[in-house]
Every structure is written in C-alpha cells, then in structure tokens.
N, C-alpha and C positions, 0 to 999 in steps of 0.2 A: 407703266403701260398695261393697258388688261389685257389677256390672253380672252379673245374670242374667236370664236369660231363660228362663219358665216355657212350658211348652208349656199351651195350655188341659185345666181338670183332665177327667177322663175315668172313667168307669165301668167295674171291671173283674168281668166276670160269665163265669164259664162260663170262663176261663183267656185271656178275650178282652177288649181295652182297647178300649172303645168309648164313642163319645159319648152326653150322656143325649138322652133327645126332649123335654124341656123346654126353656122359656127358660134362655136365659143371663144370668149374674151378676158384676160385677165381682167377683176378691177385689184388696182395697186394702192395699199397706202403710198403717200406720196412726201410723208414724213421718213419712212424708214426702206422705202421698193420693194418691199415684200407683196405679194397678191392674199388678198385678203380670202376675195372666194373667183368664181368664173359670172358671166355673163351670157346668157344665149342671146342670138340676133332673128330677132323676127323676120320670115319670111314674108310674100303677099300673101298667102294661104293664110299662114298666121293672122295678119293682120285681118283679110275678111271674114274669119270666123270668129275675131271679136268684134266689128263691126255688124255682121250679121246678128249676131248675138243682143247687142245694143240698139238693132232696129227692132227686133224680137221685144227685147224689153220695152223700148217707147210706148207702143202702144198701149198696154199696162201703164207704165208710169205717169204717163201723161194726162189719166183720167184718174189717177190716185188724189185725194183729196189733199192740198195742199198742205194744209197744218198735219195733215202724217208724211207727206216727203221732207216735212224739216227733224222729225222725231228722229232717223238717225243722224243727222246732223249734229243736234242736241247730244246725243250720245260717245258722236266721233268725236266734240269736242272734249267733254269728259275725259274719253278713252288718251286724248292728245296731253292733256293735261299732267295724267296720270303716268303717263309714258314720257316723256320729254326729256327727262334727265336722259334715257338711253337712250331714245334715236338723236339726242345731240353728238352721247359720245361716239355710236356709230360714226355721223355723220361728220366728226372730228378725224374721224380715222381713215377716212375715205374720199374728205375733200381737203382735209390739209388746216383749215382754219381754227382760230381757238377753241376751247370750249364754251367763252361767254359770248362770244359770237356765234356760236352753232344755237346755246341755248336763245340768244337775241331771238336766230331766224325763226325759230321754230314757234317764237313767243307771238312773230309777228304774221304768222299763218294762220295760228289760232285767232286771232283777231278778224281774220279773214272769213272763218266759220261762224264765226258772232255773228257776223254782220249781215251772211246769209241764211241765217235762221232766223232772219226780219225779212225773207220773203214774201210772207203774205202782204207787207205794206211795200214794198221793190218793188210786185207786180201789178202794182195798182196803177192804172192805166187816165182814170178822167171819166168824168160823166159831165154833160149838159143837158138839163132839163129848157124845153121848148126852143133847142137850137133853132126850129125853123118852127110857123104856124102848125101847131100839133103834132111836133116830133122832137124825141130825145136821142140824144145821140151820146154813144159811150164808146170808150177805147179800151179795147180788151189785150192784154200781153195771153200772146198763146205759144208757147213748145214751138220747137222746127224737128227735131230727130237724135241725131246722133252727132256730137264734135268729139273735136281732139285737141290735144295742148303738146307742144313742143318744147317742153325746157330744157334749161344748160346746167350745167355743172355744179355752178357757182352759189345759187341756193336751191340746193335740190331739196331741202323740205318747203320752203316758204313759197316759191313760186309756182308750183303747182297748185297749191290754195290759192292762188291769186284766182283762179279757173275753177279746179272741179266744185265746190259748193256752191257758185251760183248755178254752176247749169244742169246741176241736176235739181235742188232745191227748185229751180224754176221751171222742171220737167221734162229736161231730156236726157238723154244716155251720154257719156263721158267715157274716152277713151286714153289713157297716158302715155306718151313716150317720155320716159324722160331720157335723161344725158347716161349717154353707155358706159362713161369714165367713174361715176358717182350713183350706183344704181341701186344700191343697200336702202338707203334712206329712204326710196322712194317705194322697194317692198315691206318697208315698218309700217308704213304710212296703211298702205293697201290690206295689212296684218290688220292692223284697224281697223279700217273699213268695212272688213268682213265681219269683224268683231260687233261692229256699229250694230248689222244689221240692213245693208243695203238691198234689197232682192235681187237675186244673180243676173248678169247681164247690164245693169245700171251704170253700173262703177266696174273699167277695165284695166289694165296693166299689160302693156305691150313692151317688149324691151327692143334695142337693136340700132343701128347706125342709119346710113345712108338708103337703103333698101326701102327701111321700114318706112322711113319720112316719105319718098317716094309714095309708098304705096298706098298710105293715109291723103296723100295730096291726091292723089288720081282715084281714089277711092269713090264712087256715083252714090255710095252708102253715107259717107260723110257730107255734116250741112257747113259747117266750119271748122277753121283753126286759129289757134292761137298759138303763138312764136315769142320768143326770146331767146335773142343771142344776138351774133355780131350785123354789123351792118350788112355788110355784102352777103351772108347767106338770110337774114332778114326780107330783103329786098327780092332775091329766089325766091323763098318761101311764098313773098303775097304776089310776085307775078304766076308763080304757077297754080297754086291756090285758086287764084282769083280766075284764070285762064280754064279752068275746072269748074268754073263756075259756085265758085263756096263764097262765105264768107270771111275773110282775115283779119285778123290783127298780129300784125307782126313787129314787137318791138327791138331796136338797133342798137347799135354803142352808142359813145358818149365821148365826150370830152369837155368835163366841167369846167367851172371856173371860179375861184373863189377872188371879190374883191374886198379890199380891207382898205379904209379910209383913216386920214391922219384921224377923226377922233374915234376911233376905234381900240377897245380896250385890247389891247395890240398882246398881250401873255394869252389872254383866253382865245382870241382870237390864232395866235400858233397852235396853241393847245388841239383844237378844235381841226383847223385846217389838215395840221399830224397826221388825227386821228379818222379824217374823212379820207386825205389820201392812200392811208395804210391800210388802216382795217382792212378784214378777209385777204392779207397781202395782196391789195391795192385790188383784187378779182373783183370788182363791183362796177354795175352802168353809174352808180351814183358816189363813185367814188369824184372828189375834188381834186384833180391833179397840178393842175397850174395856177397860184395864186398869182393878183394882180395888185401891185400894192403901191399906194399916194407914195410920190420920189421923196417925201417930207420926214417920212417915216421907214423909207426901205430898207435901209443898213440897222434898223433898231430891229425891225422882224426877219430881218434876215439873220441875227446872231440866234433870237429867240425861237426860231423854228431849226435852226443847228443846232441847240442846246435840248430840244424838245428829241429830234429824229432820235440824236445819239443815247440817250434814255431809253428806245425800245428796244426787246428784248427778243432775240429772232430764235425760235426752237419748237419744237414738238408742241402741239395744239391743248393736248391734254395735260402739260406744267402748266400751273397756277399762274405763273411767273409769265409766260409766253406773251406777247402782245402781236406778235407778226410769225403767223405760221409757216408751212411750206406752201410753195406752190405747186399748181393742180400735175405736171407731168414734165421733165428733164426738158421734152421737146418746149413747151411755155417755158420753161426757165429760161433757157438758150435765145428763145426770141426773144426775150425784156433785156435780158443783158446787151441783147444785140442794140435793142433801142438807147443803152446807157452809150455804148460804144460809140451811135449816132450823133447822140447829143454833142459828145464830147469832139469828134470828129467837126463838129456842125458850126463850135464854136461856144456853146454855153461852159459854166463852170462847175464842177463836180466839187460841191463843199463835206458833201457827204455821201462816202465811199462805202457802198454796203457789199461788193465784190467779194470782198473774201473771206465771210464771214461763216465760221466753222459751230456747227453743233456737234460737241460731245455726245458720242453715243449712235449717231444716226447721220453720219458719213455720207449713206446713198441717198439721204433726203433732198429735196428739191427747194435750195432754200438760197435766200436771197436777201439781204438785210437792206435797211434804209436807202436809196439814194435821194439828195436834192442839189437840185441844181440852179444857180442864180444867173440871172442876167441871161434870159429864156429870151426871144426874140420869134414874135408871131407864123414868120414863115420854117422855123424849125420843123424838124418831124414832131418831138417830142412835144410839139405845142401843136401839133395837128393832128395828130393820131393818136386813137386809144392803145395805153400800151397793157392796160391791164394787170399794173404787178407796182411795186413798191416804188414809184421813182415821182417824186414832187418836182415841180419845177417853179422857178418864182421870178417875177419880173417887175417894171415899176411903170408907172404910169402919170402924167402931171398932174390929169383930173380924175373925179368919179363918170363925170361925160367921156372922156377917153379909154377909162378901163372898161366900160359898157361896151362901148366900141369895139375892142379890142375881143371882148368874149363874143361880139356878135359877129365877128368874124369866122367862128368854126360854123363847119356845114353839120353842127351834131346841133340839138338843142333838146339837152336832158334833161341836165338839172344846173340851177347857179347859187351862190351861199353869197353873202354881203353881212361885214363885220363893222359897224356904225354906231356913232353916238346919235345920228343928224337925224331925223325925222322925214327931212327933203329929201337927202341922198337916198331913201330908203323906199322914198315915191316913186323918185328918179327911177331907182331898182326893178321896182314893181313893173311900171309903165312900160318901160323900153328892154329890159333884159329879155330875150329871145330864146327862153327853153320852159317847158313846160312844167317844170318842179323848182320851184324858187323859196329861199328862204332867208329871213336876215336874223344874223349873230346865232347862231345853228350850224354844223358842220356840214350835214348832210338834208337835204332835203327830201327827208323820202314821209311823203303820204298817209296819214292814216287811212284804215280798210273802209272808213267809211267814206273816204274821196278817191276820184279815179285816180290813178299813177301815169301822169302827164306826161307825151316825151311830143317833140316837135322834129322839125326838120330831117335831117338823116336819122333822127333816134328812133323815128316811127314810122311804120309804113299803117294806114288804116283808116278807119273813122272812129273808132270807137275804141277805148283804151281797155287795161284792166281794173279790176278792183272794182265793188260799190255798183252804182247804178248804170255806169255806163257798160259793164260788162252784162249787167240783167240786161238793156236793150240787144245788146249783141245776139244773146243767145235767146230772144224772142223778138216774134213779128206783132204787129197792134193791128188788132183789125176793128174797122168802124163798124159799130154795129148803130145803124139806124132804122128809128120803131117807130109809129104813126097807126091809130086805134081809131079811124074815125067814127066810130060810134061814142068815144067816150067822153 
C-alpha cells in the first residue's frame, strides 16, 4: 500500500485554492479506516463567491473564440492521460474499488473530453436558405451563464467529465460539488485543470454536504444543474432546482436486469452477468443485479454463476489479485447486509454467502464478499430496490416475453443486458425492454461519450440526459436568427 500523504482538500474558486469556511470532515479510506486527509464544507458565502466569480468570467468566455475554449481542453486531456495511473490510485484509496476499475473510470472520462473538443461541430445549430420568399433562417446554440454538477461517490473522476467539458467548451462557467466522502480525486482533477490552463473563474471546485447543494440550488446566479445519485434525493434535487427556476438533469438509481435465454452461450453469459453485478462492489447505477433466466436452462446457470461468484477475490483495491473492493463507509456496509438479511427473511435462497469474509491485514475495512441468491421472486425487496453492493439475485422465467415482463415491472428503467443466440429475441429486447441503456451479450450497458447516457423512468428526472450532444443542448439556448435583404 503507498504511503501518501494528502494535503487537506481545498476549494478552488476564482483560479485561487483556498480553504472552505466550513467544518471539517474526515475523508476515510474505506479499505483500511484510516483518514486519509480532512475535507472543508462550503458555506453560502462560499458558494456565491465562486458563483460570482463564474458569472465574472462568462462574460469573457462566452465571446472567446470557440476553437481557443477547446485549446485547454486539448491539453487537460493530455494532462489526464499523463496523470492517470495516479489519480487512479488516489481514487483506489479513497473509494474503495480496484485499481483497473479506477483506471477503467478515469479511461472513460477522458473519452468524455474527446468528444468535447468536437465542439465546434456539437454547436452547430442548422441553416435554411430561403425558408420563407427572401429569408434564411439559421439556429444558433448560444451560452446561458454559469451551472453546476452534483456528483456521488461512486465515480468521482469519470462523472464529472460526464458535465464540465461540454459546458465550458460550449461557453459557460462550471462549478463542482462533488461527493464529500471521495473528494481527493476530484482536486487532482482540478490540479489539472489549472495546469490546462482554464482562465480563472471558468472552471470551480466547491466542496461540502448538504448546505452547499442547497445553496447552489437556490443560487439566482446559477442557470442549471446536473445530478447524480439515488432516486429519492434525485427527485429533491429537480423539484427544487426546477422550483428555482433552473434547468436540471437529475439522474436516479436503478435496478437492472439481466435476461439470459436457453440459446444463450450460458458460461460467458455468467461470466459476464458476475462481473456487471460485482464490479466497483456492486456501487454502480449500471450495475446488473437480478438475472432473469429461460426455466430450460436455470439450474445449468445457476451452478455456473456459483462457480463464477465463488472465484472472486474480496480485498484491498490496490492487490493485483483483488476483484471486489471495500465498500464506500461501515454505515453502506450495514445497510446491504441488512438487504442480505432481507432477502433471506423474504424467502429467497442464499447459495452464496459472502458474510464473513475476512481480509488479512485490513480488519477495519468495509468489506463484504459475494452474495447470490436464487429463486428471487419479483415482489421481493431485493428484486425491487437498489441495494448498491455485492449481492446478485437470480430467478427463472418460462419465456423471453415473460422475463421482459418481469424487468418492466421495476419503477427504475436504467439499464437492461440480454444474453441470446436468437436474432428475434434480441428484437423482442430492443422493442419492448423499458430502460434507457440496453445491451445484448454485454454485461453492462453503459454508453460511449459520444451517445447520451439514457436512464428512464424513476432512473431520471429531466429532459435531457448526460454525455454527447444532448448535454451541449442542455447547457445552450438556440435562438432563430431570421434575415431578409430586400434589395438583394
């Protein structure tokens, strides 16, 4: 394990790293309970003098010539590239997950900054020549001001790229909170960004809890926000938000569902399902928890996903070895076990017991091995709530029309995965599956940067998602510009 030494994290506003005026917070790895470094909690003062700050700067930015607001971009990437092996293993130490899943996230951030340094053609809006007798009419994407982004815990490097490089490459000011439990990561990031080259004021770093959200949502300075995390404070976020008159996007949990058909290559398909419900110990909207599988072949992938769980290896993020880390804080521990407790209370069957599984060496870690459970029955908790941590559940179904059914019975619709030889069933998939990230024979369905990150139903509150072009609309208005020369 490296010996580092975090400086306390710090607020950067105005192209200046400064401390917040709030209390201080431990952040804890969550591998070993040790505190890494402290946290300050942005006050409202706080928050409006980086806000202030960012309305300072718009005006500037937004007449900056486009192809130089992507030139630090260009360079952040660089800088991200170059750096990545170490804000992974920060970000290993401080959220608990491996380190080729940290390096994953960080991979898929950067892909995020690519694809916003193709703003000059994202901002392109439409022209019609002679819309009407002697008039052309064009649609211009123009700036609004100043937003902000909300993130969680769970990928504190990657989803904040999901946000700040379109909306500043698209010309406005950007403000961060991210998650108080995991906040290292998110001042490497910002180390960077200074590094880039941002002009002060552009690009800000707010730290802090409950206060600070508050005070960014009621802020008359702020045009929007963007969210992620769980449903019920999602759903806060874009009534208040909204109630403020901003704009929001706020995305929710999940509760996947994987369906696996008898011709389905049924090993890779375990393989696969494993690794979508495990990974980042199970902390992910797009994690697959409940598979749904043809009665023809259930007991043949029910040995094969026992054979699979019991193979991972639960420890410290930073072993080689490690496939399932700790989780984010004692109190998360407590509540997924509680959920095991549930299940099993509930009536489902525990084939695999990840309870009392001990790492050498790191005793006070937050750690929690494999559970799956069979013979999962829809009105379960565990089959209806996100539980966020290491626990698969598996069930059967007669048809491919009935496990569709079955998944479209949750009020989430995030993401769903379909493991098929058929062609049809994969139509069937397509057509009628009910969440806005869909994939077939793929574990996980998550997005490349250059398409939105889809969530439906309870997974999203908004109009307009992350990632790609649908977040350039978000953080610009199009305005008609029609011209008519009648002398010419």
């Amino acid at each position: 394990m490296p010996d580092t030494d975090y400086e306390t994290v710090r607020n950067y506003v105005d192209g200046v790293w400064e401390p917040a005026s709030g209390d201080s917070h431990d952040v804890v790895n969550p591998a070993t309970g040790d505190a890494l470094t402290s946290v300050g909690f942005s006050t409202p003062s706080d928050v409006d003098e980086a806000v202030e700050a960012g309305r300072a700067a718009f005006e500037m930015w937004r007449e900056t010539p486009i192809e130089e607001r992507i030139q630090p971009l260009f360079r952040f990437k660089s800088l991200l590239e170059e750096h990545q092996d170490d804000i992974a293993a920060a970000l290993v130490e401080e959220h608990g997950k491996t380190l080729a899943e940290a390096k994953g996230e960080i991979r898929r951030g950067i892909e995020n900054v690519e694809v916003a340094c193709g703003m000059p053609r994202l901002m392109q809006a439409g022209h019609v020549e002679n819309a009407a007798p002697g008039i052309d009419e064009t649609a211009v994407r123009q700036p609004l001001g100043v937003f902000a982004a909300i993130t969680p815990f769970n990928f504190p490097g990657m989803i904040p790229l999901w946000f700040l490089p379109y909306a500043v490459a698209s010309g406005n000011s950007f403000v961060l909170k991210p998650s108080e439990r995991d906040p290292i990561t998110a001042m490497l990031l910002f180390e960077l960004i200074e590094e880039a080259g941002f002009p002060d004021g552009v690009v800000q770093l707010v730290n802090g809890g409950v206060e600070t959200v508050n005070a960014l949502l009621e802020h008359d300075g702020i045009e929007g926000v963007s969210f992620v995390g769980s449903t019920p404070v999602a759903e806060t976020i874009y009534e208040k938000a909204a109630a403020h008159g901003k704009r929001v996007q706020a995305q929710g949990g999940a509760k996947n569902h994987v369906v696996v058909t008898e011709s389905a290559d049924l090993e890779f398909a375990a393989a696969k399902a494993v690794s979508s419900s495990f990974a980042c110990g199970g902390e992910r909207c797009l994690a697959n928890d409940v598979v749904i599988v043809e009665e023809s072949v259930y007991e043949e992938f029910v040995d094969l996903v026992v054979a699979e769980a019991n193979s991972q290896v639960v420890g410290y993020g930073l072993d080689e070895e490690t496939t399932i880390g700790a989780l984010i804080t004692p109190e998360h521990e407590q509540r997924v076990r509680d959920y095991v407790e549930t299940g099993i209370e509930e009536g489902a069957e525990l084939v695999v017991d990840g309870r009392d599984v001990e790492v050498a060496g790191y005793e006070d870690g937050n750690f929690l091995g494999p559970c799956v459970f069979r013979d999962v029955t829809t009105e379960m908790t565990i089959a209806r709530e996100e539980v966020f941590g290491p626990v698969l559940g598996l069930t059967a179904a007669e048809s491919v029309d009935d496990a569709i059914d079955m998944l479209n019975e949750s009020a989430f619709g995030n993401a769903a995965s379909l493991f098929t030889g058929c062609g049809a069933d994969a139509q069937k998939f397509r057509h009628r599956a009910e969440a806005g990230n869909l994939a077939v024979n793929a574990g996980t369905a998550a997005p490349m940067a250059f398409f939105h990150f889809g969530g439906q139903k309870d997974s999203f509150f908004g109009d307009l998602h992350a990632q790609s072009e649908d977040v350039v609309r978000f953080y610009t208005d199009e305005t008609i510009y029609i011209e008519r020369w009648p002398d010419a």
